[in-house]
N, C-alpha and C positions, 0 to 999 in steps of 0.2 A: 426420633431414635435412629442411630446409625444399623442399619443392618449391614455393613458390611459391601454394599450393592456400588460399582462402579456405575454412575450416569456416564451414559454413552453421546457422542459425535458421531452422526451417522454421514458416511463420505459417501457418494458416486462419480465416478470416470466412467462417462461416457465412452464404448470405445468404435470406430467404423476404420473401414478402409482406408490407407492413406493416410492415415494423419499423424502424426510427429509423437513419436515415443518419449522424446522428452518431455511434451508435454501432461503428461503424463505421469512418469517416473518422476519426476524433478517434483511436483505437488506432494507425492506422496511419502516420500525418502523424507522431505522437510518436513510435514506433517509425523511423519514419523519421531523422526527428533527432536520436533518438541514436545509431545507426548511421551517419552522415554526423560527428557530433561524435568520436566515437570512431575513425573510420578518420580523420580527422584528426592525430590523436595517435600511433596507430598503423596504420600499412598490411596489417599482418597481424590485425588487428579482425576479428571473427565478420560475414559477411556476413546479410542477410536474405535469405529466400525467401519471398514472400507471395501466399499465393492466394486468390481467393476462390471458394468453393465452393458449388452448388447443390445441389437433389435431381436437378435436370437442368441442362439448359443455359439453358431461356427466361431471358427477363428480369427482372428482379426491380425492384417496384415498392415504393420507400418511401411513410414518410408524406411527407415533404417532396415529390412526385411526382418525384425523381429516380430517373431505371430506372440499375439497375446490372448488367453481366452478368456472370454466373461461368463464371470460367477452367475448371473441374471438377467435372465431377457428383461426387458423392462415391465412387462404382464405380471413377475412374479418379485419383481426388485421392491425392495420394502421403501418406505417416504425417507428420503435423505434429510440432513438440516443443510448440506451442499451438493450442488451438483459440478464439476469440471467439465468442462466443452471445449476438446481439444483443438488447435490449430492443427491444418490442413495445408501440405508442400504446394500442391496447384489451386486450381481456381474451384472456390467452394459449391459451385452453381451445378455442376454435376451429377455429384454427391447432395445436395441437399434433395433433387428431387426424386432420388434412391429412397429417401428414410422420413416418410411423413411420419409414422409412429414416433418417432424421436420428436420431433416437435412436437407432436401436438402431445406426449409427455411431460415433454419441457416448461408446457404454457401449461398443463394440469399440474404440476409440481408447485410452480411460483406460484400459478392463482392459492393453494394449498399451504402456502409459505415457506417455502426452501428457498435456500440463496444459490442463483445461478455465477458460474465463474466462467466466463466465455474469453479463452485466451486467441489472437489471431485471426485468421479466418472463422477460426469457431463461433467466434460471436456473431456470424451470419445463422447459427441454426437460432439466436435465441431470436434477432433481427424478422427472419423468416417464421416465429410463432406470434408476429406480433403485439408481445410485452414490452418490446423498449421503443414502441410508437410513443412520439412524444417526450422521449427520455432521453437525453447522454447518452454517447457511444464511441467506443474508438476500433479499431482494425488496424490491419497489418495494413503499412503505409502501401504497400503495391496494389491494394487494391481498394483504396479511398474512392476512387472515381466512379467505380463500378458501385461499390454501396451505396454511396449516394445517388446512384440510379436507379438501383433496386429497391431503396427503403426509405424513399422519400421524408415520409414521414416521424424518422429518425434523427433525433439532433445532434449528428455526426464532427467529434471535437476530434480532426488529425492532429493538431497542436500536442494533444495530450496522451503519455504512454498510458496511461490509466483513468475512467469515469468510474464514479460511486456514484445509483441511483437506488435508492428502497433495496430490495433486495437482490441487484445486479450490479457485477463487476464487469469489467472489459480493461483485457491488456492488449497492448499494441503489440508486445516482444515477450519472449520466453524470461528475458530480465524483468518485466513489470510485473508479470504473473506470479515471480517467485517474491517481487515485492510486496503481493496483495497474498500470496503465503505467508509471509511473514506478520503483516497484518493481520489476520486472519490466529496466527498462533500468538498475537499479543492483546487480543480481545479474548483469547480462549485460556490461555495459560499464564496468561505474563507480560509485562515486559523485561524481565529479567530471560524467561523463554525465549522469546522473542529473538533480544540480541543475542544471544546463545546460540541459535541456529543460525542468524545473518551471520554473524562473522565463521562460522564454519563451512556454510556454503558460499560464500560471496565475499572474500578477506576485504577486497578493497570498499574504501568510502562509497558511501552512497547515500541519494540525497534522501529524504525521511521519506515515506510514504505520503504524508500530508502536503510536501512539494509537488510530488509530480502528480497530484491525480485531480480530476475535476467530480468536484460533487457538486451534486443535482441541487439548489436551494439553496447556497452557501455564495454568502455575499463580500464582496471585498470592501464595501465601506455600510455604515450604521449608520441612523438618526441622527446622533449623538455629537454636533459638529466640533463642539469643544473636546472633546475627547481623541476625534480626531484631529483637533490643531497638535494635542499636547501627543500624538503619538506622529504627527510629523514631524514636533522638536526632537523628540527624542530621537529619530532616523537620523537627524539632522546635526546631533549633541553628542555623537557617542561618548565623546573624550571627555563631558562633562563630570565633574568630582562632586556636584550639589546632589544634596538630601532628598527625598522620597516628601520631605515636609519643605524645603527651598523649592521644589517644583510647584508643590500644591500650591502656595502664596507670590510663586511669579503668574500662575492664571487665575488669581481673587479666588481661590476656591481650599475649599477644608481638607486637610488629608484623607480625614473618612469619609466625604461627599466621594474624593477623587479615586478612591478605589472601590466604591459601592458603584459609582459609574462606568470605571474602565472594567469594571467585573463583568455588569448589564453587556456594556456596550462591544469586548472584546471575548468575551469568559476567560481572558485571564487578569490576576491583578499586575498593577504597574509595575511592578518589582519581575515578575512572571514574564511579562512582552519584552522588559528592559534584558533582560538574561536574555530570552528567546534573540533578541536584532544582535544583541555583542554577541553570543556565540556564533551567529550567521557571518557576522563581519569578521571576528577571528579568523574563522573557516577560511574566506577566502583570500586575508591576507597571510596566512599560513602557505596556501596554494600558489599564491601567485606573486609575493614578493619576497624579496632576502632579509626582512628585517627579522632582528633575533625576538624572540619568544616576550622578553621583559621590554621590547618597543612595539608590538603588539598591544601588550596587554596597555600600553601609556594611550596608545589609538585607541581603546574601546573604554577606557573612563578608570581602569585599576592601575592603581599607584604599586601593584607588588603584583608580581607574575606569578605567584602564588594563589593566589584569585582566581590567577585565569585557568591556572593548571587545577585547580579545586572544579572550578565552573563546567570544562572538559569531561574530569573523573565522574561526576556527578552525573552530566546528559549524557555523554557516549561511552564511559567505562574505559576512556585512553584518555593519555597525555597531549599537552599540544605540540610534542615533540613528536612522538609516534603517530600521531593526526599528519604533520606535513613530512613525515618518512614517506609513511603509508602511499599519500595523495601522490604524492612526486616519483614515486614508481612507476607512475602509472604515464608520464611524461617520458618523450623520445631525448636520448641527448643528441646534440650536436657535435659533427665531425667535419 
């Protein structure tokens, strides 16, 4: 029975000394606006709850000299389902040995099951509770050296602006954070939410979330070796015009054996990875050479640019005309 009763998202921002107001602001302004997009659509939409939390009450001074105050010490802050752990302008090792409370918070929250969101330097306090022993991790590139000195036992990915492990995020930059926001609001509200808020805070292209981030357990090849020949041809075929049923019987095998497999073996079916690699390849021949839109789409296997501009509407909600405006903005000209 509907009583009428909003189910809440419970949020916490951690807040200390020093540490970057956008990081901050910028979670919660997006969080915000996908909760206002989605209770548009629907009235029974998950509400927020968002507080921001101290080791006490004083006031907390950023770098930008905005004092912010917290609603709750953490003795009295109720169980979040998120917590934010903002990045810090200096060198975090100062500050962390100001705020043991805060960790050992932090590590009674996750053991508890909240999901930690550690942007920057911040992800030294969740580093410093020892939860991401043993787990993925990323930090602000200036200070990669010193982590891995400090936290040995942490399997520290510089490569990557973003790691997914169990119930921990870590962004390298203020940009991946707002990428694992967005994420974050299209596991909760949408993906219609989702892009809603990206393209309002973030106009330009950007690569999916599932590009740039490293998850913990996530393998880049399977068992399945036949499965992986036929999704090398495909890398290999874009421009191919044969059937979904011409593939199956150029590797002896059955259409429904072949997508009962590459389902197993990918989770998606053939048809699903084949869109996924031509829209990738679209992408960057859009970006990076002058061919018009309908020799495009001849490179990636559709006989009518129509296809492609359906294919585009479909996964990003723009054209592949407005795709390589967009991207090309973002390039310096020459003088």
């Amino acid at each position: 029975m509907n009583t009428g009763k909003h189910e809440k998202i419970k949020v916490a921002l951690i807040l200390y000394n020093h540490m970057l107001s956008t990081s901050v602001s910028l979670p919660v302004e997006m969080l915000r606006a996908g909760e206002a997009f989605a209770l548009r659509k629907n009235k029974t939409a998950k509400r927020l709850s968002i507080e921001m939390v101290g080791e006490d009450l004083s006031p907390v001074t950023t770098r930008a000299l905005i004092k912010l105050q917290p609603d709750f010490n953490i003795e009295l802050a109720s169980k979040p389902d998120f917590i934010f752990i903002p990045s810090l302008w200096r060198n975090p090792r100062p500050l962390l040995k100001k705020h043991p409370k805060i960790i050992s918070w932090l590590k009674n929250m996750w053991l508890d099951g909240t999901t930690l969101i550690g942007g920057g330097t911040g992800v030294c306090f969740i580093a410093e509770s020892g939860v991401l022993d043993n787990h993925p991790a990323t930090t602000h590139w200036h200070y990669v050296e010193q982590f891995k000195r400090a936290y040995p036992k942490v399997k520290l990915k510089p490569d990557f602006f973003i790691t997914q492990s169990e119930r921990m995020y870590c962004a390298a930059s203020l940009n991946a954070l707002a990428d694992i926001v967005v994420h974050i609001i299209h596991q909760t509200y949408g993906e219609e939410a989702a892009q809603h808020v990206e393209r309002n805070f973030s106009h330009e292209i950007r690569k999916p979330y599932e590009d740039q981030r490293y998850l913990e357990g996530a393998v880049d090849r399977h068992p399945d070796e036949l499965i992986t020949q036929i999704q090398f041809w495909m890398r290999t075929n874009l421009s191919t015009t044969i059937s979904l049923n011409q593939l199956a019987d150029d590797f002896s095998i059955s259409q429904r054996t072949l997508t009962r497999r590459f389902k197993i073996a990918t989770g998606k079916t053939p048809l699903e990875y084949w869109k996924k690699i031509r829209l990738e390849a679209a992408q960057e021949l859009l970006a990076s050479s002058n061919l018009s839109i309908q020799e495009v789409a001849f490179q990636i296997g559709y006989q009518d640019q129509a296809n492609l501009t359906r294919l585009f509407k479909q996964t990003m909600k723009i054209t592949p005309r407005e795709y390589r405006a967009t991207v090309r903005k973002k390039l310096f000209s020459q003088h």
